[in-house]
C-alpha positions as CSV (number, residue, x, y, z in Angstrom):
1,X,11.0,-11.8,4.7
2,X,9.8,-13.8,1.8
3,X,8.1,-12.4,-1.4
4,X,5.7,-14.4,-1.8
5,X,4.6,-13.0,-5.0
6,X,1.0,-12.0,-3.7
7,X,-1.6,-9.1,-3.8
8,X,-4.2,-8.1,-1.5
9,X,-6.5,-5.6,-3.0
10,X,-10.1,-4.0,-1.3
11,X,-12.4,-1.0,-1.6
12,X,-15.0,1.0,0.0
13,X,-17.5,-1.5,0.5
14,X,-15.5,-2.7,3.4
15,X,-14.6,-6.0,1.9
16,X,-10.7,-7.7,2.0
17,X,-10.1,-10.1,-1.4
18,X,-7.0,-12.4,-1.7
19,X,-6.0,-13.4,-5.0
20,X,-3.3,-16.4,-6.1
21,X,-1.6,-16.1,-9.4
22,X,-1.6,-18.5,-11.9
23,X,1.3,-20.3,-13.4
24,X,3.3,-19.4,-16.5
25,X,1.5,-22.4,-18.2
26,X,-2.1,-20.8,-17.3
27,X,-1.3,-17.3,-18.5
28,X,0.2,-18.9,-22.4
29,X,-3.6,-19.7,-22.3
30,X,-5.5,-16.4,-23.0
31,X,-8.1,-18.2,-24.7
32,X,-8.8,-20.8,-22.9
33,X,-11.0,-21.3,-19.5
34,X,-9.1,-20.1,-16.6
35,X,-9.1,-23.0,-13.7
36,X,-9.8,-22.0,-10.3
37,X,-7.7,-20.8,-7.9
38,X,-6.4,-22.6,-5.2
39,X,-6.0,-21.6,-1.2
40,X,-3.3,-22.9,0.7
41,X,-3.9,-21.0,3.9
42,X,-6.4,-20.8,6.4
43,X,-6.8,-17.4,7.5
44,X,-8.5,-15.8,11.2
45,X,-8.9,-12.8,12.8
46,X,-6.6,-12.5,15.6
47,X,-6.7,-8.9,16.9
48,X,-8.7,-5.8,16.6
49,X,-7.1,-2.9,17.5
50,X,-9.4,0.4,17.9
51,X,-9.7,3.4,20.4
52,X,-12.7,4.8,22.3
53,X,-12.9,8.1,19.9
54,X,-13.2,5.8,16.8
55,X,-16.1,4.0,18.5
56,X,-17.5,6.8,19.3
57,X,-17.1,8.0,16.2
58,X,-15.8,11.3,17.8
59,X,-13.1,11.5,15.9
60,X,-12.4,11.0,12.1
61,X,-9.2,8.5,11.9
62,X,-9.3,6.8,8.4
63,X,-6.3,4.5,8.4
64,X,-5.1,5.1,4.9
65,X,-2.0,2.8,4.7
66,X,-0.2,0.4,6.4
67,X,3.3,-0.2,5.6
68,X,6.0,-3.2,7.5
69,X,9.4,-2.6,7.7
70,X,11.8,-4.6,5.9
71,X,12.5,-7.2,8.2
72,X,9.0,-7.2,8.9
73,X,9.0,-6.7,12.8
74,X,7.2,-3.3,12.9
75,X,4.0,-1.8,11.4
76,X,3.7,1.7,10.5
77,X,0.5,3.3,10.2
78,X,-1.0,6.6,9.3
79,X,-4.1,8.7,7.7
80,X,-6.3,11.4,8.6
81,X,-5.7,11.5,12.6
82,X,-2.2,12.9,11.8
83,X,-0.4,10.3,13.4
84,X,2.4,8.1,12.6
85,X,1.7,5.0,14.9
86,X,4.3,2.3,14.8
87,X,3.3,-1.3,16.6
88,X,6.0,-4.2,17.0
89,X,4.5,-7.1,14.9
90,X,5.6,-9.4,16.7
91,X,4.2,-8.4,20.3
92,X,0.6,-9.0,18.9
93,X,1.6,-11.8,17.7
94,X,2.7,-12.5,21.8
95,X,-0.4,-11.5,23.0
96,X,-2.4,-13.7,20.3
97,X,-0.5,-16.6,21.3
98,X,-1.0,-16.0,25.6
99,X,-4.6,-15.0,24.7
100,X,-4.7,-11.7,27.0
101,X,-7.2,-9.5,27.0
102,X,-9.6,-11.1,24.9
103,X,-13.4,-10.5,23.4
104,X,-16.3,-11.9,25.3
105,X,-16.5,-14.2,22.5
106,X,-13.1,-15.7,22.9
107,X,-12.6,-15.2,19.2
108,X,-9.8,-12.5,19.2
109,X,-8.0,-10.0,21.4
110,X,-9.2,-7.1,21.4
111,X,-6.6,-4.0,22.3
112,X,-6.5,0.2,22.0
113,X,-4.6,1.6,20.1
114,X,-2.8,3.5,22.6
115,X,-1.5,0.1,24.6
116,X,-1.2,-1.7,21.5
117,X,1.3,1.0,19.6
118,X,5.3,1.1,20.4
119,X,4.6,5.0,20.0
120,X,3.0,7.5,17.6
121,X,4.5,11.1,16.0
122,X,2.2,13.7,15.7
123,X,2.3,14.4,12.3
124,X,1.5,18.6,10.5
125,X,-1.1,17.3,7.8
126,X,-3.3,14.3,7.2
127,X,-1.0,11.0,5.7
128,X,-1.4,10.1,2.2
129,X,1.7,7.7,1.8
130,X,4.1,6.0,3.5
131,X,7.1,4.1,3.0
132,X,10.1,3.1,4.6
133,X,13.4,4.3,3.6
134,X,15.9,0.7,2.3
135,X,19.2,0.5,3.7
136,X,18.3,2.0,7.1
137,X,16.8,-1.0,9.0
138,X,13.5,0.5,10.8
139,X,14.8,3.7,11.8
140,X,13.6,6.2,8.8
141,X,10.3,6.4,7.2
142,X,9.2,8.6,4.6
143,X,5.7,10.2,4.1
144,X,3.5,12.0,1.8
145,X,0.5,14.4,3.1
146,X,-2.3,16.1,1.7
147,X,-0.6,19.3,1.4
148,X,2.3,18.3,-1.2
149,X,5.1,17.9,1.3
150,X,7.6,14.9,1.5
151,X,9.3,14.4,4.7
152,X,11.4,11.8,6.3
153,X,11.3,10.9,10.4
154,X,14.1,9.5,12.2
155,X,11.9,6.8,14.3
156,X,14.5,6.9,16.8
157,X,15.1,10.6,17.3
158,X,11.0,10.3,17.1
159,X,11.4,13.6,15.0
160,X,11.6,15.0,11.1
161,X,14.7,15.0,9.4
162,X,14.2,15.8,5.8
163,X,11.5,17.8,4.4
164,X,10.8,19.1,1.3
165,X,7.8,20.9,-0.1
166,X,7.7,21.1,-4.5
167,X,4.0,20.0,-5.1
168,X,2.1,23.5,-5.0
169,X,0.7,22.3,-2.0
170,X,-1.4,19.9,-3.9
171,X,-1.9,17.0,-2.5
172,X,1.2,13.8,-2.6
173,X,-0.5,10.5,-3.5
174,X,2.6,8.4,-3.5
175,X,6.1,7.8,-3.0
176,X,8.9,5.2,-3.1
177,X,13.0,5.1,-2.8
178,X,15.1,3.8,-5.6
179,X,16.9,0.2,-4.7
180,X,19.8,0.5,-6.3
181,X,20.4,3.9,-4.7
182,X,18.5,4.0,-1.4
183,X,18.5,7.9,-0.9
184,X,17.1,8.6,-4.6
185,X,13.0,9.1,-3.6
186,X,10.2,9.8,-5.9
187,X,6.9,11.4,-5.4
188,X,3.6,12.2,-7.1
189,X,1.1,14.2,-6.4
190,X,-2.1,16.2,-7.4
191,X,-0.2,18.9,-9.4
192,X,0.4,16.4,-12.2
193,X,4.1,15.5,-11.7
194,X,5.9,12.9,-10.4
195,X,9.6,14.6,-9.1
196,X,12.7,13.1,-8.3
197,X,14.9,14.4,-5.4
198,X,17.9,13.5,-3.3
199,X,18.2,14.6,0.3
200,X,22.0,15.0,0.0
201,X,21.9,17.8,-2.6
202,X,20.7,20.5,0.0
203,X,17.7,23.2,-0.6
204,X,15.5,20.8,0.7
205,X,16.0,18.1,-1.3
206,X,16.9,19.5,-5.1
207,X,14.6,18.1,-7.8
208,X,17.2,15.9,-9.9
209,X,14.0,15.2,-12.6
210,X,10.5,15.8,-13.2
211,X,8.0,14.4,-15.5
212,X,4.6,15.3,-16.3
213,X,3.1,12.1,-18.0
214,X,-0.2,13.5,-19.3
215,X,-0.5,16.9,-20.9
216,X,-3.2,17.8,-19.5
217,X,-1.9,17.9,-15.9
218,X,-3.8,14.7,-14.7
219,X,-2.7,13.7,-11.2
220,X,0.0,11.5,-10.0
221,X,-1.6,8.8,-8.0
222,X,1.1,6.2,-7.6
223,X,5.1,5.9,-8.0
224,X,7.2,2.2,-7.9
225,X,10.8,2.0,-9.2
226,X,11.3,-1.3,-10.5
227,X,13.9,-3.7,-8.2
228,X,14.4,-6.2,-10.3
229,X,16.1,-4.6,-13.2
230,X,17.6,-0.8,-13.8
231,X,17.1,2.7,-13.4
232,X,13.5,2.3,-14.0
233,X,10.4,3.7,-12.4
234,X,6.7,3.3,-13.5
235,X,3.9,6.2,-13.0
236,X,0.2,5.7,-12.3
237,X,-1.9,8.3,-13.2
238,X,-5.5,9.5,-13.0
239,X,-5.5,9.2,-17.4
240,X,-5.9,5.7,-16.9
241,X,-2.4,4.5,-17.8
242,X,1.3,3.3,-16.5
243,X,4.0,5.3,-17.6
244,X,7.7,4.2,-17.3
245,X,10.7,5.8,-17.3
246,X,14.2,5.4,-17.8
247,X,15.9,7.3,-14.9
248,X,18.9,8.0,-16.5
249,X,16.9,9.9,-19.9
250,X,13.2,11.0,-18.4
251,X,12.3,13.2,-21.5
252,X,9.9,10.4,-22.8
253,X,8.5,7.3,-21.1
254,X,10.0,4.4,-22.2
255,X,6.4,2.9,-22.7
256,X,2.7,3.6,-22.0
257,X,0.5,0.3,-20.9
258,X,-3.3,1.5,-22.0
259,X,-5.9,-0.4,-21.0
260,X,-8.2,0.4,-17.5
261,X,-11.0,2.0,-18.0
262,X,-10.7,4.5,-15.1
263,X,-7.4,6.1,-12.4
264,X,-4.3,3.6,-12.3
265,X,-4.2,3.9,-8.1
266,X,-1.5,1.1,-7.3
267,X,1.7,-0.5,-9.3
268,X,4.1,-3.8,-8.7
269,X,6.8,-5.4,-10.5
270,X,6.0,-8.8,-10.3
271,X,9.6,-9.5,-11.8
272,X,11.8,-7.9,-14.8
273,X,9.4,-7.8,-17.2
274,X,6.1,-8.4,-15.5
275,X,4.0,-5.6,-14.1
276,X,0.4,-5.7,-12.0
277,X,-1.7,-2.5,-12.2
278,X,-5.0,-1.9,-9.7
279,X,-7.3,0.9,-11.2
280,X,-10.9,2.5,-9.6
281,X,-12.2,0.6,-12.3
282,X,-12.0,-2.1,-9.9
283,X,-9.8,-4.4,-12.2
284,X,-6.0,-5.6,-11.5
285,X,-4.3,-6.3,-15.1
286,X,-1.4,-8.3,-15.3
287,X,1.3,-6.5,-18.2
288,X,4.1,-8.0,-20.4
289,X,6.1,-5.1,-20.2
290,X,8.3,-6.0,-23.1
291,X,5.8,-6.2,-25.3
292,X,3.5,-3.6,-23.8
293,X,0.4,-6.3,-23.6
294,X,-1.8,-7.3,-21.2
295,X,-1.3,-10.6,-20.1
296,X,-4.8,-11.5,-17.8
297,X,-7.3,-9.2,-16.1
298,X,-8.3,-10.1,-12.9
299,X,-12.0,-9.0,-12.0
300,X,-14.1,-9.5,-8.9
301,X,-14.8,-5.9,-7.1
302,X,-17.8,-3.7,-7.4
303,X,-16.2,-0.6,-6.8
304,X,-18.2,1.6,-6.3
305,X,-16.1,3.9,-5.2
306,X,-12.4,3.5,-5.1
307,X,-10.2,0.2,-5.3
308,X,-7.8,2.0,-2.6
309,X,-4.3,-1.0,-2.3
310,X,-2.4,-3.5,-3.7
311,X,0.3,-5.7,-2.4
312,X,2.3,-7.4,-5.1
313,X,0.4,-9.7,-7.6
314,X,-2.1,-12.5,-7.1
315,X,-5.5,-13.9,-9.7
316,X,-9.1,-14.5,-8.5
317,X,-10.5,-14.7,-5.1
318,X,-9.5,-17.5,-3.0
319,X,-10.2,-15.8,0.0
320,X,-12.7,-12.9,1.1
321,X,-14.1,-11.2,4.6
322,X,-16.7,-8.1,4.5
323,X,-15.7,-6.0,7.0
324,X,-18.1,-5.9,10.3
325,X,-18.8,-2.3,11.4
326,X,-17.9,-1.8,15.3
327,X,-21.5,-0.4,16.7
328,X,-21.0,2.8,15.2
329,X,-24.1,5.2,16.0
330,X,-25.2,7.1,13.0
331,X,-22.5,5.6,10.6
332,X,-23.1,3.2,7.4
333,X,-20.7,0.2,7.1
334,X,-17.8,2.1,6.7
335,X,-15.0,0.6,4.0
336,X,-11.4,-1.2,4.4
337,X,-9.0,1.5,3.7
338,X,-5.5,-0.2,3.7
339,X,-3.9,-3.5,3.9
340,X,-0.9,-5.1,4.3
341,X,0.6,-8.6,3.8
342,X,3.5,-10.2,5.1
343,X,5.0,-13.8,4.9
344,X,8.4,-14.7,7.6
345,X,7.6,-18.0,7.8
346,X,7.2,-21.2,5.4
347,X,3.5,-22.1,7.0
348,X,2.7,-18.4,9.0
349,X,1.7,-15.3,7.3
350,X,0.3,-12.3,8.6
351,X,-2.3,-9.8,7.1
352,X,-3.8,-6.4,8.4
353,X,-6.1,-4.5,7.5
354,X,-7.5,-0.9,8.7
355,X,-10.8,0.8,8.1
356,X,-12.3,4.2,7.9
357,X,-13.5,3.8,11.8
358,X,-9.7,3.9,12.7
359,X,-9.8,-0.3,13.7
360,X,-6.8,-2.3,12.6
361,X,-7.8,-5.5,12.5
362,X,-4.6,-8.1,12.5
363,X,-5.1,-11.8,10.5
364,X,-2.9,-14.7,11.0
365,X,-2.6,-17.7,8.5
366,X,-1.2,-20.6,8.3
367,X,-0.3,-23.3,5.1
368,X,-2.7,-26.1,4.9
């Protein structure tokens, strides 16, 4: 799958931005005017996937990430229902292309959720994170849930294999595996930690090293170890900065980047030494991390509420869709919870989104 470098960021208003970065040339120019940004794709919706409960607004099923495999052929969703859905990628894609089962409109197909998914694992608390586990092709995925446990499900087994439970039952925001060491996880949570922990040690996973970044116990919102370079992972945390860490010496972060205004939800390394934060503040920054500065601020939400994902690193706007609600009785517009990008071809991309209705809606682009 190719990294194409880019973020996808949204918030409660319901409304999906792309961004493009800018070249090296652009950012050496702080103080001049910033050109604007280019699209080379042409993006459409392609499928929505919903259920009759969701509709019906019977039944709450927020769809709080999304998360592809590495190779990019499955989809792996989960949030308040208590399910872990997993769709193959590539069959909606099938079913795009014959144009079954499509809208009166002819615009899209339009599927259920229980046709559309591979299969689904009931899950023992609402889904906070998830991430799937490297070196293991699609067959493990990892989770966080609102009451502080970790676990890890064999996808083919369809069952838990690993669990572990550290957090005080406060809620996990985040976690991530360690690249140069697949089994190393991280997580953090409510309780003001982030923790280490290796499924191979036994007692459910023993805490190899925990850090509190902020004194005054502010919570964890997001964890990424950096896989471009070392034993190195960066903390998010409700203070309003980035911590980072050496793994090998976690006493003291390596460095602090200061400079949102509100929570630091979401962190990518963009490459060794350039890091993109999100924040509630409704701002992406761009860092040096060498030199602890920011290097551009990228603007264009009014959140209101909560800038909720990222998906690593792009500039202003070059592409936006407000989010339609689906005849909802009794409900306001809703908000786009989660997104996902992924790029497997030179001229095809694929982006989904999911809302607080429980719809998945599925994008295709192409290059121009």
């Amino acid at each position: 799958m190719t990294d194409i470098s880019s973020s996808i960021h949204q918030e409660q208003e319901g409304v999906i931005e792309i961004q493009v970065p800018q070249g090296e040339e652009e950012k050496e120019k702080e103080d001049q005017e910033e050109e604007k940004a280019t699209c080379e794709w042409d993006f459409h919706l392609s499928t929505v996937i919903s259920s009759c409960n969701s509709i019906n607004g019977s039944v709450c099923d927020i769809l709080g990430v999304l998360e592809f495999d590495p190779c990019g052929n499955f989809l792996a969703s989960g949030g308040i229902a208590r399910k872990i859905r997993i769709y193959d990628v590539n069959s909606l894609s099938q079913e795009e292309r014959e144009g079954e089962r499509r809208t009166s409109t002819g615009a899209h197909v339009a599927l259920d959720h229980g046709n559309a998914c591979n299969y689904y694992i009931c899950t023992p608390a609402k889904l906070s994170s998830l991430k799937w586990k490297p070196g293991w092709g699609s067959r493990v995925l990892g989770s966080g849930d609102y009451d502080g446990v970790v676990m890890e499900y064999d996808l083919e087994k369809k069952m838990p294999v690993f669990e572990r439970d550290e957090h005080g039952g406060r809620r996990v925001w985040s976690i991530d595996y360690c690249h140069s060491d697949p089994v190393l996880g991280a997580s953090g949570a409510d309780d003001g930690t982030m923790q280490m922990w290796d499924p191979r040690c036994g007692d459910d996973g023993k805490c190899l090293a925990m850090v509190q970044p902020c004194k005054q116990y502010s919570p964890v919102c997001c964890v990424e170890f950096n896989p471009f370079r070392g034993p190195i992972v960066a903390v998010g945390c409700a203070d309003r900065k980035v911590y980072t860490y050496d793994m090998r010496k976690m006493m003291d972060p390596l460095f602090v980047l200061d400079g949102h205004q509100k929570a630091v939800t979401y962190i990518r390394f963009l490459d060794e030494r350039t890091v993109i934060s999100s924040s509630v503040d409704g701002c992406l920054k761009m860092w040096d991390a060498e030199d602890q500065r920011v290097i551009r601020t990228y603007k264009g939400h009014n959140n209101s509420r909560r800038l909720i994902g990222m998906e690593t690193g792009w500039g202003e706007p070059i592409w936006v869709y407000g989010r339609e609600p689906m005849g909802l009785i009794g409900h306001d517009h809703g908000f786009v919870s989660s997104v996902c990008w992924q790029q497997k071809e030179e001229n095809r991309c694929t982006l989904m989104a999911g809302d607080s209705d429980g719809v998945l809606r599925v994008f295709s682009g192409k290059r121009r």
